[in-house]
PDB file of N, CA, C and O in Angstrom:
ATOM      1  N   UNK A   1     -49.297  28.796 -12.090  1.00  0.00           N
ATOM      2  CA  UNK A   1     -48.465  28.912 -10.918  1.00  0.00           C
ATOM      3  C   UNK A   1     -47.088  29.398 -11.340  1.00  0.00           C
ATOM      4  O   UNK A   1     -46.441  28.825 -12.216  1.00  0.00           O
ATOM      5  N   UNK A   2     -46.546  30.764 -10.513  1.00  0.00           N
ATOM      6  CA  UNK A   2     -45.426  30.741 -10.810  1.00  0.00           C
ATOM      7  C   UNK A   2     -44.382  30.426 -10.406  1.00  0.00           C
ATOM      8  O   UNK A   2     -44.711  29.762  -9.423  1.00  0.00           O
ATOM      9  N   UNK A   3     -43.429  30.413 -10.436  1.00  0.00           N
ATOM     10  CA  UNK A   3     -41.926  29.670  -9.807  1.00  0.00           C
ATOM     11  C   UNK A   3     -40.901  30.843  -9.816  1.00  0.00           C
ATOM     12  O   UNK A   3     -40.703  31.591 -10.774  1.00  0.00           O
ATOM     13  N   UNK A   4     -40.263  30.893  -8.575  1.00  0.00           N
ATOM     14  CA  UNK A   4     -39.071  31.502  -8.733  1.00  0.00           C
ATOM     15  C   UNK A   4     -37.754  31.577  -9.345  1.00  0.00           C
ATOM     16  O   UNK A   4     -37.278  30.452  -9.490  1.00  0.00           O
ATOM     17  N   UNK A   5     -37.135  32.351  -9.682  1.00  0.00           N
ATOM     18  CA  UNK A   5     -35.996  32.019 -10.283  1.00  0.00           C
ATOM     19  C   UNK A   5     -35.128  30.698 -10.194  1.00  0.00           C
ATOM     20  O   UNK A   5     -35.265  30.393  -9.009  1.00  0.00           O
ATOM     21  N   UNK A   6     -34.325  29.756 -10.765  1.00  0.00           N
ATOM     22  CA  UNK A   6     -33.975  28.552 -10.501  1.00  0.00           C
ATOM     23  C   UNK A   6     -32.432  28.923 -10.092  1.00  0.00           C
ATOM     24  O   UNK A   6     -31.771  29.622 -10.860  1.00  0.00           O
ATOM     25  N   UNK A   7     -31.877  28.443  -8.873  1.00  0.00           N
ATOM     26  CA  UNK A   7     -30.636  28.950  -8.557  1.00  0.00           C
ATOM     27  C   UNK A   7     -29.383  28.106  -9.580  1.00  0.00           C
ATOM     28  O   UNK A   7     -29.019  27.090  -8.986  1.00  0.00           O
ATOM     29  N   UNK A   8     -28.778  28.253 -10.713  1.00  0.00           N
ATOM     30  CA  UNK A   8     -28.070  27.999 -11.116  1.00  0.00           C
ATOM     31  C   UNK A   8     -26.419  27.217 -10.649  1.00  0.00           C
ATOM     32  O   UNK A   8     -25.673  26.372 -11.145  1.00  0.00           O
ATOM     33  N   UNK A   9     -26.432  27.842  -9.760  1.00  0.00           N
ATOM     34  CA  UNK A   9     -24.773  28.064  -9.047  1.00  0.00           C
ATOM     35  C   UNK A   9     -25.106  27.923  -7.737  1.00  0.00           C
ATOM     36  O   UNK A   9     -25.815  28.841  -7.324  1.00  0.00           O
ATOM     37  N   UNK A  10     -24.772  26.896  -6.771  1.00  0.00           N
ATOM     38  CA  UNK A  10     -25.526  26.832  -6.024  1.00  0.00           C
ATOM     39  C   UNK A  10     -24.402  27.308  -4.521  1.00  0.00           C
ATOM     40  O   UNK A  10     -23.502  26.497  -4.300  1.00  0.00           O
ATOM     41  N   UNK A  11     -24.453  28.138  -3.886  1.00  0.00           N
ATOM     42  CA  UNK A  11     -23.687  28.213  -3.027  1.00  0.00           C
ATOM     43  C   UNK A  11     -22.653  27.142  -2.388  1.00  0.00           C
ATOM     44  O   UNK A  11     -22.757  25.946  -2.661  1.00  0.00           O
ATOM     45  N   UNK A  12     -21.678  27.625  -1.548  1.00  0.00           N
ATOM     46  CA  UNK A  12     -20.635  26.415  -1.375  1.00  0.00           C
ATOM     47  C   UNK A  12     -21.141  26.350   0.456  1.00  0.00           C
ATOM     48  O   UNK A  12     -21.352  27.313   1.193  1.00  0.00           O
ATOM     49  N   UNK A  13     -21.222  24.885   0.785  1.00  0.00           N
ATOM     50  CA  UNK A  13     -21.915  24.396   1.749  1.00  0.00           C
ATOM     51  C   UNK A  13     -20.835  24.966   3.108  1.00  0.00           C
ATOM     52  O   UNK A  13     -19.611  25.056   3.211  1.00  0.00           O
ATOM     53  N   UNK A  14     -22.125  25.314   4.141  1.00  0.00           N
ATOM     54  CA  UNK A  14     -21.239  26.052   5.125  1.00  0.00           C
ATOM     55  C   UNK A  14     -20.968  24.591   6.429  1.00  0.00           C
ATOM     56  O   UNK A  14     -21.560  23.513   6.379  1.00  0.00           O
ATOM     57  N   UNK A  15     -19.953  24.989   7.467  1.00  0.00           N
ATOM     58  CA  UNK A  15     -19.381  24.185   7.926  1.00  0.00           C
ATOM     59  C   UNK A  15     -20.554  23.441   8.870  1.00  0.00           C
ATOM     60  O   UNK A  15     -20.764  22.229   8.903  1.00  0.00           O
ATOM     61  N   UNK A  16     -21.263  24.475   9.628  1.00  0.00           N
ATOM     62  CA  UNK A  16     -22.231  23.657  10.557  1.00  0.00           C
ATOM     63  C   UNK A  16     -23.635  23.016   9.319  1.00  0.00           C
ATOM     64  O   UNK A  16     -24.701  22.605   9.778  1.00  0.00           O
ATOM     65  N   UNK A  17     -23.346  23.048   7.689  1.00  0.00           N
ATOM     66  CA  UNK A  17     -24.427  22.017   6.900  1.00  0.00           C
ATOM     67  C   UNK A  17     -23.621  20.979   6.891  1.00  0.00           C
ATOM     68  O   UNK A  17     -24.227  19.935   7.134  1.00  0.00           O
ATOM     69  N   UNK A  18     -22.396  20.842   6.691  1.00  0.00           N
ATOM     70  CA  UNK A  18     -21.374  19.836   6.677  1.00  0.00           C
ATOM     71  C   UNK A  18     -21.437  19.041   7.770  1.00  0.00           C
ATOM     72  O   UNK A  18     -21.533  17.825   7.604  1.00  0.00           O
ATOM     73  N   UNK A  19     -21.388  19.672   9.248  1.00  0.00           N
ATOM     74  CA  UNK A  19     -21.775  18.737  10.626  1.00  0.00           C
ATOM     75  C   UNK A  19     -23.108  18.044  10.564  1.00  0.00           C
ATOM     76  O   UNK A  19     -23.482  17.038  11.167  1.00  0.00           O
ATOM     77  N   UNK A  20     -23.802  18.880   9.612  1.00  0.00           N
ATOM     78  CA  UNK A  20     -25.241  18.116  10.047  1.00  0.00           C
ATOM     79  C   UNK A  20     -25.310  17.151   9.119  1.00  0.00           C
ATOM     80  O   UNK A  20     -26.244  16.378   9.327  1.00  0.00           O
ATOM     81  N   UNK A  21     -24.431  16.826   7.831  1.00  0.00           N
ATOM     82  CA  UNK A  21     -24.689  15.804   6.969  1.00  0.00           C
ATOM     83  C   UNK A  21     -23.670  14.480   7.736  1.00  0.00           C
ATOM     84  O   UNK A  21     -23.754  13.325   7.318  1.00  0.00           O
ATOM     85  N   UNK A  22     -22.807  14.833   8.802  1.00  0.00           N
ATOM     86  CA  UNK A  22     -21.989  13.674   8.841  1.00  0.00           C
ATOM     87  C   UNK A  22     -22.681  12.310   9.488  1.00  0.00           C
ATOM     88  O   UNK A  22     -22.394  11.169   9.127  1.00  0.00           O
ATOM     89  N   UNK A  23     -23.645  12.650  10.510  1.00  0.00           N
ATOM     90  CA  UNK A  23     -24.403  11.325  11.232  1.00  0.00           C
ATOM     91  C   UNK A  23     -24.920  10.531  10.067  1.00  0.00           C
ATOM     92  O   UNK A  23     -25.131   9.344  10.317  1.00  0.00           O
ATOM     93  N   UNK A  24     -25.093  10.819   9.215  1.00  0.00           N
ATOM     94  CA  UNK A  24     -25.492  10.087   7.596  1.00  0.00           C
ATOM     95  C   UNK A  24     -25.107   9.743   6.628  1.00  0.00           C
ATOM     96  O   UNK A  24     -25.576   9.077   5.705  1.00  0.00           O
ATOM     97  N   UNK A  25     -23.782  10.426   6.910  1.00  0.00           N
ATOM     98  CA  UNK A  25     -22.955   9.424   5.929  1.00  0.00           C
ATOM     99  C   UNK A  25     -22.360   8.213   5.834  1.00  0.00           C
ATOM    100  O   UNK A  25     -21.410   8.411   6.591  1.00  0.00           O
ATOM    101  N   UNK A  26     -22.235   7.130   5.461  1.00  0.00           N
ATOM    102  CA  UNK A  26     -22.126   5.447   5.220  1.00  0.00           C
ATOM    103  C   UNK A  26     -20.965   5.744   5.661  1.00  0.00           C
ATOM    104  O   UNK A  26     -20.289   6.748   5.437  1.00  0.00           O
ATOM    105  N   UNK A  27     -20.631   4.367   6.631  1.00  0.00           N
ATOM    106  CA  UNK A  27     -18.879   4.187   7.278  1.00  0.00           C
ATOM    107  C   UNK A  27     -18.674   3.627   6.135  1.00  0.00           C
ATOM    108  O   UNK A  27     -19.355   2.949   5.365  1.00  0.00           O
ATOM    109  N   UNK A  28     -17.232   4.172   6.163  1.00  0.00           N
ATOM    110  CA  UNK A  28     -16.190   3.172   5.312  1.00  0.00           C
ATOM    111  C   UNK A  28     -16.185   1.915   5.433  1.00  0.00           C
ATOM    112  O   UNK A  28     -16.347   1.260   6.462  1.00  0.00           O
ATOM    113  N   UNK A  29     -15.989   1.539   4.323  1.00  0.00           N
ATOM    114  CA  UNK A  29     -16.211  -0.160   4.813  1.00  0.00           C
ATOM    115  C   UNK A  29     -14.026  -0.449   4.811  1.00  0.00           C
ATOM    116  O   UNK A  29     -13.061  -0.073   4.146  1.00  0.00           O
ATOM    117  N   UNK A  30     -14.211  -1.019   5.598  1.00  0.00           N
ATOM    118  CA  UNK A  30     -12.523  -1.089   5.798  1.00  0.00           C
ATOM    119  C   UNK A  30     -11.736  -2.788   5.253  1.00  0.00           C
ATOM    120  O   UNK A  30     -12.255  -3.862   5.554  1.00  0.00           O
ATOM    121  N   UNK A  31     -10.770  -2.696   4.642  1.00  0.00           N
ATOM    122  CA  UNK A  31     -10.722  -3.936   3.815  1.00  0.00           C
ATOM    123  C   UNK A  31      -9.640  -4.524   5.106  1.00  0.00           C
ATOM    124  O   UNK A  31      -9.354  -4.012   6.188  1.00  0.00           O
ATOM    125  N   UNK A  32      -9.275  -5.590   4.577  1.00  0.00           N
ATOM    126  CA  UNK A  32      -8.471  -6.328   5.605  1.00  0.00           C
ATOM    127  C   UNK A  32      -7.050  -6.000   5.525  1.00  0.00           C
ATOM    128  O   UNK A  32      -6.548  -6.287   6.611  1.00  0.00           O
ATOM    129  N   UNK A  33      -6.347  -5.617   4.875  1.00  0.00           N
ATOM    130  CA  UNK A  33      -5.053  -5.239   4.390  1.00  0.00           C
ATOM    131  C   UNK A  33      -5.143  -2.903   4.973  1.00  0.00           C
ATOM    132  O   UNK A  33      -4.142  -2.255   5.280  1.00  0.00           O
ATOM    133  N   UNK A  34      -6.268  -2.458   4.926  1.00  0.00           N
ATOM    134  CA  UNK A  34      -5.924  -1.409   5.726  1.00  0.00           C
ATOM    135  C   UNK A  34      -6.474  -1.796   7.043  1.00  0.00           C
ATOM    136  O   UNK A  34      -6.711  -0.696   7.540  1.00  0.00           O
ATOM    137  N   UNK A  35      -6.837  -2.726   7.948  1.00  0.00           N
ATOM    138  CA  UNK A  35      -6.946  -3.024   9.037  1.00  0.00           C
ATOM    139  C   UNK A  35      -5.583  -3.245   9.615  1.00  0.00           C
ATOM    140  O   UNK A  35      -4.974  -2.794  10.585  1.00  0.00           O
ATOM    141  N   UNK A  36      -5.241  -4.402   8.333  1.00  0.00           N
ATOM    142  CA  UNK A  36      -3.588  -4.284   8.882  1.00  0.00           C
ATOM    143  C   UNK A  36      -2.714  -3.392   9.194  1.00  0.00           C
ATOM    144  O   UNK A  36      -1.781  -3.560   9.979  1.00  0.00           O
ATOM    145  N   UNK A  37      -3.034  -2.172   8.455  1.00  0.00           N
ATOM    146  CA  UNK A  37      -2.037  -1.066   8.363  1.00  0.00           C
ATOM    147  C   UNK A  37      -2.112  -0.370   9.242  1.00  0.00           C
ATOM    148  O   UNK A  37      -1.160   0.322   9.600  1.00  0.00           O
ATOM    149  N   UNK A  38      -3.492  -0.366   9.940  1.00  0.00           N
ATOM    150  CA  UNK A  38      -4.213   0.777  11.097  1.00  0.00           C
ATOM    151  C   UNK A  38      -3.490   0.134  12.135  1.00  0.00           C
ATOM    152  O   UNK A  38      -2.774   0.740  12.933  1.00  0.00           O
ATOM    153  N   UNK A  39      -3.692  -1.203  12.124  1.00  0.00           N
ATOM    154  CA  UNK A  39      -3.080  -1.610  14.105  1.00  0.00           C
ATOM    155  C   UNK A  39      -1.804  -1.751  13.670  1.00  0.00           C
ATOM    156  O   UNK A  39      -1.217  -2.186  14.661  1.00  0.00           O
ATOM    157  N   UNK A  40      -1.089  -1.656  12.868  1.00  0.00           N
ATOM    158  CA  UNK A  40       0.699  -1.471  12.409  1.00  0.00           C
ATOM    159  C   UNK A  40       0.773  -0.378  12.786  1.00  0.00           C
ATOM    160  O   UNK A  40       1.955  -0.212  13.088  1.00  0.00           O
ATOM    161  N   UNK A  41       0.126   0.669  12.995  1.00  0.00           N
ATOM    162  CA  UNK A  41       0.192   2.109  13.063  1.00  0.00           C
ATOM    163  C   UNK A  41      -0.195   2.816  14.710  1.00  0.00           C
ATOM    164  O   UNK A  41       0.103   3.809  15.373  1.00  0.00           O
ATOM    165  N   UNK A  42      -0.908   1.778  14.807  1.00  0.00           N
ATOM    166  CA  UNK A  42      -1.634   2.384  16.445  1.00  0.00           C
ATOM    167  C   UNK A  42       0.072   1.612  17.797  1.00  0.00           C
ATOM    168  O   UNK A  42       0.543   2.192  18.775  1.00  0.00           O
ATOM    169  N   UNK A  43       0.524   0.093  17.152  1.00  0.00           N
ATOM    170  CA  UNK A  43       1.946  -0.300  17.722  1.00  0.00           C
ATOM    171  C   UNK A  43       2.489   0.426  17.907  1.00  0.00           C
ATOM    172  O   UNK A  43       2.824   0.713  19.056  1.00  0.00           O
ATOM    173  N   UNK A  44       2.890   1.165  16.739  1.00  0.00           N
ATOM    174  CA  UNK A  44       3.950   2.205  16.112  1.00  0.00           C
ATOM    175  C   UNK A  44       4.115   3.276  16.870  1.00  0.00           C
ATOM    176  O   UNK A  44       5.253   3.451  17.305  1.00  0.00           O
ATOM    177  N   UNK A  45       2.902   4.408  17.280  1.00  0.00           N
ATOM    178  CA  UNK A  45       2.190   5.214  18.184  1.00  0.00           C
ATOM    179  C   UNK A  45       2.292   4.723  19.340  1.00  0.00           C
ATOM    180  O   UNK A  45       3.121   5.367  19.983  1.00  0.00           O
ATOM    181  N   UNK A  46       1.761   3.727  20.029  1.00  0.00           N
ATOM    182  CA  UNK A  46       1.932   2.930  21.411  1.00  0.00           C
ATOM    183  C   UNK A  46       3.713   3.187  22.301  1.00  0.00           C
ATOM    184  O   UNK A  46       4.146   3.449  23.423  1.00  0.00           O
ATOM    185  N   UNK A  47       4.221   2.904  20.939  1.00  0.00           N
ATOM    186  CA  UNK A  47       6.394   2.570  21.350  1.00  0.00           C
ATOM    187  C   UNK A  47       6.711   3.981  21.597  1.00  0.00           C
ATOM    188  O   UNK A  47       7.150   4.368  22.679  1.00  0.00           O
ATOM    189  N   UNK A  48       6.391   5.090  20.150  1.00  0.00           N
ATOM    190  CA  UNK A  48       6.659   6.387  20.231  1.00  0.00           C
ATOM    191  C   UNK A  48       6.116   7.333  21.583  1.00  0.00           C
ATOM    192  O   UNK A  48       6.750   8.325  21.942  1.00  0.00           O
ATOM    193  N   UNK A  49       4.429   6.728  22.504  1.00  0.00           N
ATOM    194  CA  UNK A  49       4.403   7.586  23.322  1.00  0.00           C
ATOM    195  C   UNK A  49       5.543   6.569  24.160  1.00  0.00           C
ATOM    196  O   UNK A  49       6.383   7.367  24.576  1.00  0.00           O
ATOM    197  N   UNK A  50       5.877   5.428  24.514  1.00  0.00           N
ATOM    198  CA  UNK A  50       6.489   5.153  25.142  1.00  0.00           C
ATOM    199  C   UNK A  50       8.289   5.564  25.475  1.00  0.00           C
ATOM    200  O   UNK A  50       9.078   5.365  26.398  1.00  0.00           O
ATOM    201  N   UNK A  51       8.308   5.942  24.713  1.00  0.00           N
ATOM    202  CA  UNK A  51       9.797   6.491  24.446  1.00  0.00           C
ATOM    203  C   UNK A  51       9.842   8.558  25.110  1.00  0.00           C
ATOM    204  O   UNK A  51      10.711   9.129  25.769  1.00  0.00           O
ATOM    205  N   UNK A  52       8.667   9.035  24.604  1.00  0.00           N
ATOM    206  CA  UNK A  52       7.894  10.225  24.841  1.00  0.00           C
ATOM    207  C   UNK A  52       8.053   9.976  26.469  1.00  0.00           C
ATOM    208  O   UNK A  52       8.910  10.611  27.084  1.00  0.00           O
ATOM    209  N   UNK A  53       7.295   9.140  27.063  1.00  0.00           N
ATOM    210  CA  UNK A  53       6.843   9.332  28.736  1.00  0.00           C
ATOM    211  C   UNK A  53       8.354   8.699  29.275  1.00  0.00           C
ATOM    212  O   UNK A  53       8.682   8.868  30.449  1.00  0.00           O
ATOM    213  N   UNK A  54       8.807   8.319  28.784  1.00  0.00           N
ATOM    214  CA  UNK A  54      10.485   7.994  29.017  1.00  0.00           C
ATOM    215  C   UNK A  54      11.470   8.625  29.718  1.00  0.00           C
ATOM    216  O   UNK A  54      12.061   8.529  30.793  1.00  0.00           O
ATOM    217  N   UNK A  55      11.423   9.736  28.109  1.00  0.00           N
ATOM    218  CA  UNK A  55      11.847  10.827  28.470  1.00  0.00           C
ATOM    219  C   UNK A  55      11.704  12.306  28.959  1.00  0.00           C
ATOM    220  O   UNK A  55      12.307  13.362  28.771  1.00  0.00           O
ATOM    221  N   UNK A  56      10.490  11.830  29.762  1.00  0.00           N
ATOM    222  CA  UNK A  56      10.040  12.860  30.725  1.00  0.00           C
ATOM    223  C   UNK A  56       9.978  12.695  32.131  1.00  0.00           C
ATOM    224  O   UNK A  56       9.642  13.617  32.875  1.00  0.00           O
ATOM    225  N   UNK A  57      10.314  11.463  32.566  1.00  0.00           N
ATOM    226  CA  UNK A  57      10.821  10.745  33.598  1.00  0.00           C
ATOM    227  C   UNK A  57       9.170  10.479  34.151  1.00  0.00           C
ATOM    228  O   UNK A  57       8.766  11.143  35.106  1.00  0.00           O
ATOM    229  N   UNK A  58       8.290   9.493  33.495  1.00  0.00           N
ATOM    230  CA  UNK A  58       6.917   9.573  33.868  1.00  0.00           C
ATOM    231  C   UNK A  58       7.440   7.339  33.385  1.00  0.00           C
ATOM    232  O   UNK A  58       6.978   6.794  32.382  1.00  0.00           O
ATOM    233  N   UNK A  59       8.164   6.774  34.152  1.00  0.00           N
ATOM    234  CA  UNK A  59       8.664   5.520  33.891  1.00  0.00           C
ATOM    235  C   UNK A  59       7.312   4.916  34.190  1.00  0.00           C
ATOM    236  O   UNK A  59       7.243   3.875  33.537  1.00  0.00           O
ATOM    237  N   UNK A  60       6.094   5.125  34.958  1.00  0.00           N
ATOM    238  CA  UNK A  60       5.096   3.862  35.295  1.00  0.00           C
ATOM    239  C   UNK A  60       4.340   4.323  33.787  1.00  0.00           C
ATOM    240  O   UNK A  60       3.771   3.362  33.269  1.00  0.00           O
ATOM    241  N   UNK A  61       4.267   5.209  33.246  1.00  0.00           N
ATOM    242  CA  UNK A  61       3.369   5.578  31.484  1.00  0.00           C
ATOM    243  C   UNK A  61       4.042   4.616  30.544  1.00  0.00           C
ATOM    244  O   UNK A  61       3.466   3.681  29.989  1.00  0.00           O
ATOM    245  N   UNK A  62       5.568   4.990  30.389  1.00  0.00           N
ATOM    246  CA  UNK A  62       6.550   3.967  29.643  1.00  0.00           C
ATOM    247  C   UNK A  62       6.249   2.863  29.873  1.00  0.00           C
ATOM    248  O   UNK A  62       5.674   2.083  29.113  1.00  0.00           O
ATOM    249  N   UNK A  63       6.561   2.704  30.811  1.00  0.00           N
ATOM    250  CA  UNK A  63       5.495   0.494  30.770  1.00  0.00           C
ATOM    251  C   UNK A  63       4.649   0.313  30.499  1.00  0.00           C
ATOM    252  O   UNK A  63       4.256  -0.727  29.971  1.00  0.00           O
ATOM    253  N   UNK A  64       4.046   1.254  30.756  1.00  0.00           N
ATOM    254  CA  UNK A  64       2.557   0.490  30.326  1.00  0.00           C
ATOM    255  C   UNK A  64       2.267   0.613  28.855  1.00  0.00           C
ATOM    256  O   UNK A  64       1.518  -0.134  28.226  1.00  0.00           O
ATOM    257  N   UNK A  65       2.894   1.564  28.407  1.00  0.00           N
ATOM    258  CA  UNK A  65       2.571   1.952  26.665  1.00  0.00           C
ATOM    259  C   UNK A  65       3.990   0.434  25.473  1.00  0.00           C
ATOM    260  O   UNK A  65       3.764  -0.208  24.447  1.00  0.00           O
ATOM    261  N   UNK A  66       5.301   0.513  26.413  1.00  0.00           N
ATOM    262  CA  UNK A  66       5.560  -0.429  26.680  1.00  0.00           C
ATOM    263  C   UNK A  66       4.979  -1.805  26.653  1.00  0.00           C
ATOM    264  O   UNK A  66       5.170  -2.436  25.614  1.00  0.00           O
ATOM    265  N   UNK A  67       4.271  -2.409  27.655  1.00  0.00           N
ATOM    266  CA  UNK A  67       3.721  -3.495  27.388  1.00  0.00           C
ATOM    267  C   UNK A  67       2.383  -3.548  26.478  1.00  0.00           C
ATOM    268  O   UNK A  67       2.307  -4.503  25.705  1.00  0.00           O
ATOM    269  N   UNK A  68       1.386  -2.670  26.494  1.00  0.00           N
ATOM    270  CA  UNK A  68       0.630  -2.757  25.191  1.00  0.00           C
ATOM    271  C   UNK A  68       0.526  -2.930  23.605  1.00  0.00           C
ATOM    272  O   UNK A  68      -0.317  -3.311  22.793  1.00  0.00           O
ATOM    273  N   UNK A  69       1.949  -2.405  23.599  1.00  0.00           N
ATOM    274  CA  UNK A  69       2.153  -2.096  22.190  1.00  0.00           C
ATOM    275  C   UNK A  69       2.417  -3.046  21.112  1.00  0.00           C
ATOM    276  O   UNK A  69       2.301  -2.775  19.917  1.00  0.00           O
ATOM    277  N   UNK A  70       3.013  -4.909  21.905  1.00  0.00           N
ATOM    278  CA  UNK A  70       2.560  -6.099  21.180  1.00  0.00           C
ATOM    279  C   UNK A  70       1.573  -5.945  20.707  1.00  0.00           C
ATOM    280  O   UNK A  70       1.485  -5.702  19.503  1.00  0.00           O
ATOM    281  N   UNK A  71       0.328  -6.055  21.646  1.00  0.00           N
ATOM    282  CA  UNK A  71      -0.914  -6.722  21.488  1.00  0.00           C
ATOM    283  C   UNK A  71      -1.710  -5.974  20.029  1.00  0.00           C
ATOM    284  O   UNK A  71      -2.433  -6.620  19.271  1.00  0.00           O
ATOM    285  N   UNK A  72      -1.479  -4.913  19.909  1.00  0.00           N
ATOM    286  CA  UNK A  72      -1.871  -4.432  18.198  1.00  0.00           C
ATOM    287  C   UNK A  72      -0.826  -5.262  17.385  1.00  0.00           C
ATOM    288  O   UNK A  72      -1.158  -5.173  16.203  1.00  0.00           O
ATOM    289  N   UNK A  73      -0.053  -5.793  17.474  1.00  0.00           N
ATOM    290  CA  UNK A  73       0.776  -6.279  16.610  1.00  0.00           C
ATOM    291  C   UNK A  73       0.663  -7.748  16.530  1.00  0.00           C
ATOM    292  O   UNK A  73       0.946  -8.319  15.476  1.00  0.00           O
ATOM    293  N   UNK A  74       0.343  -8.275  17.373  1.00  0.00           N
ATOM    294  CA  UNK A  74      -0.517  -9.994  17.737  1.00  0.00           C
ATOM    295  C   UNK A  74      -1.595  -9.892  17.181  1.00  0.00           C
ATOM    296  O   UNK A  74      -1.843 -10.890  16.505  1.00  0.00           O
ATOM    297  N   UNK A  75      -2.912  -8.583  17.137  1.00  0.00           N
ATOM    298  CA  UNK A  75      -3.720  -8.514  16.158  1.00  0.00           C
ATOM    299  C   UNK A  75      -2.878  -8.356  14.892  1.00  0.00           C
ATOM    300  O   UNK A  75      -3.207  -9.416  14.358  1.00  0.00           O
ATOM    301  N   UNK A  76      -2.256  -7.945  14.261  1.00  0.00           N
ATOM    302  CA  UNK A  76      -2.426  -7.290  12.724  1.00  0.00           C
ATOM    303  C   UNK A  76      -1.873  -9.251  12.391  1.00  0.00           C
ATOM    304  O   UNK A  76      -2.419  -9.871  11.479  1.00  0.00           O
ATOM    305  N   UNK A  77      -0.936  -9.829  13.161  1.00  0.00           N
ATOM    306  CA  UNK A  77      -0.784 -11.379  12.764  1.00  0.00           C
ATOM    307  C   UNK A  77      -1.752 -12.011  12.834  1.00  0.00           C
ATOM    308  O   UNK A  77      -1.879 -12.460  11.695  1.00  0.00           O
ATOM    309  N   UNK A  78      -2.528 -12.355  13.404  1.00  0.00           N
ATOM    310  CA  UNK A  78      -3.823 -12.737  13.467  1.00  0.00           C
ATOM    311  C   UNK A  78      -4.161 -12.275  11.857  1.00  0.00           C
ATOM    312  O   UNK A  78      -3.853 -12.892  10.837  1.00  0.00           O
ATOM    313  N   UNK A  79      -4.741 -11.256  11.946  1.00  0.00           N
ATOM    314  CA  UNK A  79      -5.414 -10.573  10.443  1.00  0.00           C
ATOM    315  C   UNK A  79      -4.812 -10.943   9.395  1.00  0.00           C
ATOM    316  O   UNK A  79      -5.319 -11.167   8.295  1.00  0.00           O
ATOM    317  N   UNK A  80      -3.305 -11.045   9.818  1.00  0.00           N
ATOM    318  CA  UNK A  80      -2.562 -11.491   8.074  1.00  0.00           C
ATOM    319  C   UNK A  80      -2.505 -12.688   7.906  1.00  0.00           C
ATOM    320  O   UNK A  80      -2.136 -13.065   6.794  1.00  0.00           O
ATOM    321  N   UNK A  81      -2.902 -13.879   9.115  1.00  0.00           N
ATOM    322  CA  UNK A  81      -3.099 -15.521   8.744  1.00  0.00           C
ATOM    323  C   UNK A  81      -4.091 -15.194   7.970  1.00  0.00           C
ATOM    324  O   UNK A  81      -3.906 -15.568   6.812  1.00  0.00           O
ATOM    325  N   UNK A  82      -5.537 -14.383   8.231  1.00  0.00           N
ATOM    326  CA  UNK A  82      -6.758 -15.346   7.830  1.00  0.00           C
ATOM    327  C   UNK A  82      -6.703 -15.459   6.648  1.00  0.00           C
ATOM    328  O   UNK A  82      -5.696 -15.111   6.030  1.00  0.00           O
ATOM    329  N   UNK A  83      -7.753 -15.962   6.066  1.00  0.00           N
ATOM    330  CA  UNK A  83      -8.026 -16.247   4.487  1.00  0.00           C
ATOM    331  C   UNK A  83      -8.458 -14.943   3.564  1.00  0.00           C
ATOM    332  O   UNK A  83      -8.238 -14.733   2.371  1.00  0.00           O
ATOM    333  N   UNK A  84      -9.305 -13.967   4.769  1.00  0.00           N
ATOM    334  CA  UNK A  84      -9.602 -12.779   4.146  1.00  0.00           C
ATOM    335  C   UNK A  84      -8.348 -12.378   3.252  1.00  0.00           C
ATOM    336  O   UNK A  84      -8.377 -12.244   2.029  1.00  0.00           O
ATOM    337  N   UNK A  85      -6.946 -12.166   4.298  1.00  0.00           N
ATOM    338  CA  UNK A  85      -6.028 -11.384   3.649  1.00  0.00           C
ATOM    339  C   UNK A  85      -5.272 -11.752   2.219  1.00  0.00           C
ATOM    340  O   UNK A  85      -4.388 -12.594   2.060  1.00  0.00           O
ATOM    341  N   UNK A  86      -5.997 -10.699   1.009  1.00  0.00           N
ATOM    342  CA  UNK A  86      -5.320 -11.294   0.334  1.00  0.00           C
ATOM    343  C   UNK A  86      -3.855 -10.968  -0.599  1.00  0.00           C
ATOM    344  O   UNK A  86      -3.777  -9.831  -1.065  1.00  0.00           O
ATOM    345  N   UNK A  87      -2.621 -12.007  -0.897  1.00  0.00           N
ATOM    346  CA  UNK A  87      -2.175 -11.513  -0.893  1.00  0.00           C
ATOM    347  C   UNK A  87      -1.573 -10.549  -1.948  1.00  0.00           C
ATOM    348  O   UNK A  87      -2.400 -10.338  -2.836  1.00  0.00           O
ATOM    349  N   UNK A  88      -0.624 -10.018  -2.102  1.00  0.00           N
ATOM    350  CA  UNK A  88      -0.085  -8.726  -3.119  1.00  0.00           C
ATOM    351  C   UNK A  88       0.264  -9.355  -4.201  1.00  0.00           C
ATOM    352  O   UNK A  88       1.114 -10.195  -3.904  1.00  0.00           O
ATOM    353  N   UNK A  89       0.009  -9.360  -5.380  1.00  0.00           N
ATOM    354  CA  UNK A  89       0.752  -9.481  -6.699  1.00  0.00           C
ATOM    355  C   UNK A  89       2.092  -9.859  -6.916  1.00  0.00           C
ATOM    356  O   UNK A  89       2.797  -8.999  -6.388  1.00  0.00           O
ATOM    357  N   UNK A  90       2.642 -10.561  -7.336  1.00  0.00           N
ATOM    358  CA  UNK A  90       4.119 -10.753  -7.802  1.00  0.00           C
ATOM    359  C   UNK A  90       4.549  -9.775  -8.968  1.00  0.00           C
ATOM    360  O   UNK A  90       5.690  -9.825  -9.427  1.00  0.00           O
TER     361      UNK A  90
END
């Protein structure tokens, strides 16, 4: 039996093989200290559109982005009591 040439060098993967490998690739597993950092970050985002719809005179958006923007931050305290979080090095 014969065999074809063996491709050495193998072409560089095109974008729609790349879409089709993503449904299969393993989630990140996310540690507790970048959980923290993510809802520190989504607050952060929350104030900035609030300041954004502010100053565009859109005041019922500002409240509301306004009053949400604790509640990621009541989570990330939550997250930094538990026992998971552990803490940083001296």
């Amino acid at each position: 039996m014969l065999l074809g040439p063996i491709q050495t060098s193998p072409d560089p993967w095109t974008a729609a093989q790349t879409r089709d490998l993503r449904p299969l690739a393993p989630e990140p597993r996310q540690t507790p200290r970048g959980r923290h950092a993510q809802l520190l970050q989504i607050a952060a985002a929350r104030r900035l559109r609030c300041v954004e719809r502010s100053g565009v005179g859109r005041a019922e958006d500002a409240d509301y982005w306004k009053a949400v923007a604790p509640s990621a931050v009541f989570k990330a305290v939550e997250l930094r009591a538990g026992e998971d979080f552990a803490a940083l090095p001296n």
